[in-house]
C-alpha positions, -999 to +999 in steps of 0.1 A: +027-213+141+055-196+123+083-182+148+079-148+128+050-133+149+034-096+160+040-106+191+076-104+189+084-080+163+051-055+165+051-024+186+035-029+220+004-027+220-005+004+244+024+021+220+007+056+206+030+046+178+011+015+172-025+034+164-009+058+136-032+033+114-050+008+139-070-019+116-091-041+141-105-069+134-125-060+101-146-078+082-156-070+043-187-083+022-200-075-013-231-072-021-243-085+012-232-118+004-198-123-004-175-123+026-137-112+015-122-100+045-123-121+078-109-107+105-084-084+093-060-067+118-028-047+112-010-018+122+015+010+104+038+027+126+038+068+122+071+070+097+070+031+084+064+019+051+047-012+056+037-042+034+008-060+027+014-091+009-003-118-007-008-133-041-036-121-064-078-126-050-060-125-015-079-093+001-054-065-003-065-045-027-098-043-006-077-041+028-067-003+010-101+006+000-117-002+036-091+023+049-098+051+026-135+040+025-137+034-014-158+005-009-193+015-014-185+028-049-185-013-056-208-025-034-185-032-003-197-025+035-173-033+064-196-049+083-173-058+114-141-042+130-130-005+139-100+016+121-085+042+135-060+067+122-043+091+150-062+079+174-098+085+158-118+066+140-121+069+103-142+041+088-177+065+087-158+093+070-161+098+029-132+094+010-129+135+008-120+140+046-097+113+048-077+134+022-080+166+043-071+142+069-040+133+050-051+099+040-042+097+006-049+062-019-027+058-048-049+033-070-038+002-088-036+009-124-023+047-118-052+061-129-043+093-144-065+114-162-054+108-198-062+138-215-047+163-191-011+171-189+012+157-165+012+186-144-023+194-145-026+158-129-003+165-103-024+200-094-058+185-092-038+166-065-039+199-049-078+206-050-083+200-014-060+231-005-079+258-016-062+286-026-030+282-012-011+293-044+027+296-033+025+266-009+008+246-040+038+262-061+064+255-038+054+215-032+051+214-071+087+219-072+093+196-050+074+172-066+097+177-095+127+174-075+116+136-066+104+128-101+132+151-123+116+131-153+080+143-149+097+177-148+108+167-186+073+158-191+051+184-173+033+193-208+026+160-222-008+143-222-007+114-192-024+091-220+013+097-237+035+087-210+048+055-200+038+032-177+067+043-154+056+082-159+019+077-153+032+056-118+051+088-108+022+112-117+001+089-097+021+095-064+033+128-074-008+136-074-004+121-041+020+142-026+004+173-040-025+167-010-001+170+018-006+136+028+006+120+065+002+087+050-003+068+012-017+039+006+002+027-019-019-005-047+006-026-065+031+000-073+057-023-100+022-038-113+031-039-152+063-025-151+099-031-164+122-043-133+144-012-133+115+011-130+102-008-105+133+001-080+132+034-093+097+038-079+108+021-048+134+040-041+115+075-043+088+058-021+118+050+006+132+087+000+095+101+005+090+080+037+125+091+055+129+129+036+090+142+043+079+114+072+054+105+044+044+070+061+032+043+036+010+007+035+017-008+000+001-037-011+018-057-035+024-089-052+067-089-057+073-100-019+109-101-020+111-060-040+083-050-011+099-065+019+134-049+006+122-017+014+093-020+041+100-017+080+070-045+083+048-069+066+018-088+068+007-118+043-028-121+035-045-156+021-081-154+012-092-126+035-069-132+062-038-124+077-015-156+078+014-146+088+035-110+099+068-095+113+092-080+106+104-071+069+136-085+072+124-116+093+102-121+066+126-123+040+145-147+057+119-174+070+119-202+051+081-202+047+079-175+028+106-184+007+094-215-005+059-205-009+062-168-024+091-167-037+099-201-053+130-214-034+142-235-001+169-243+013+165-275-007+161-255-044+133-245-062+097-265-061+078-276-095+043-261-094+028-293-085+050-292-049+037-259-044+000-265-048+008-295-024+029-273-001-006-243-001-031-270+010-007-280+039-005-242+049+019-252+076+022-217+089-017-221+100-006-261+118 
């Protein structure tokens, strides 16, 4: 068992702080047959950004949906487990009160509505507020404050925009619903290096500025773990291994695997796929 474990770096268990976002134990099938999550438990910490980790297939994608309870629009029941958010649970509400609830989804692939205007994306983020005009105004500006470049952008079509741009819109559109927490779906997915710390550094200013707390899955470990509090690695459905972001970084186990190097230099492909069946982390 790795050294890097909840029980040494997670909040204590009877912590309030540990049920901000209490995942128990939750398992996820398709179409009534196929089993994707198995036994899923995490936490996020009110005012944490924390990472969910794992490469591509590995359940985190679905780990976001069973929290904003997107799954039935693909066929997806959690047919096992609890979550709780604040101390309630959440996993029979629709998608629409988690966002009065301030459960907010940011989806992979941005997902803006092309043929609207940037800004007229970012407002329908505000549809759940009613008509709150001058507090829809003011959090408008201050949308534009923490994306100066959407600001530059406000009447172009979204279909127009970059990659980066339509990223931005995404969580600006995010913001605009007063959320307590995002969930956050491969943020630097098919973008340039650069703009991928850009992003991550607004997420890091929205998480310590407005308390905004954030689970982000994504597939660039070492970028996520930079700028997460905590992280848990997911394998086929499971959790394999958490702790501590920094802990993470540094344990030799997940350098070797997901990030290509040991302290003995980089593995060909063919030590990897050796080094994944062993799964020593699991031994």
């Amino acid at each position: 068992m790795s050294a890097v474990s909840a029980a040494s770096t997670a909040p204590p268990a009877n912590s309030p702080a540990a049920f901000y976002l209490n995942v128990n134990n939750i398992e996820v099938i398709y179409d009534h047959v196929i089993l994707v999550l198995k036994g899923v438990s995490l936490q996020v910490t009110q005012g944490k950004i924390v990472a969910l980790l794992g490469a591509n297939g590995a359940g985190k994608t679905t780990t976001l949906k069973a929290v904003s309870n997107l799954l039935r629009a693909e066929r997806g029941d959690i047919t096992k487990g609890t979550i709780e958010f604040q101390g309630q649970r959440i996993d029979q509400l629709t998608p629409s009160e988690l966002v009065k609830r301030g459960v907010i989804q940011v989806m992979e692939g941005r997902h803006c509505f092309q043929h609207l205007t940037v800004e007229e994306n970012l407002l329908t983020g505000a549809y759940t507020r009613g008509g709150d005009r001058a507090g829809i105004k003011r959090d408008l500006e201050k949308v534009y404050e923490y994306f100066p470049r959407l600001k530059q952008r406000r009447g172009s079509q979204s279909g127009y925009t970059s990659g980066g741009e339509q990223q931005m819109t995404a969580i600006g559109r995010a913001l605009m619903a007063k959320p307590e927490m995002i969930l956050l779906d491969e943020p630097s997915m098919g973008l340039a290096p650069q703009i991928v710390e850009e992003i991550f550094e607004i997420v890091r200013d929205l998480n310590q500025r407005e308390k905004v707390s954030f689970l982000l899955a994504e597939q660039n470990t070492m970028v996520a773990l930079r700028y997460a509090d905590f992280g848990y690695i997911l394998e086929n459905g499971r959790v394999v291994m958490e702790g501590d972001a920094k802990e993470l970084l540094a344990n030799e186990d997940v350098k070797e695997f997901y990030l290509g190097l040991s302290t003995a230099g980089r593995k060909s492909f063919r030590d990897v796929k050796h080094y994944r069946r062993r799964k020593r982390w699991l031994a």
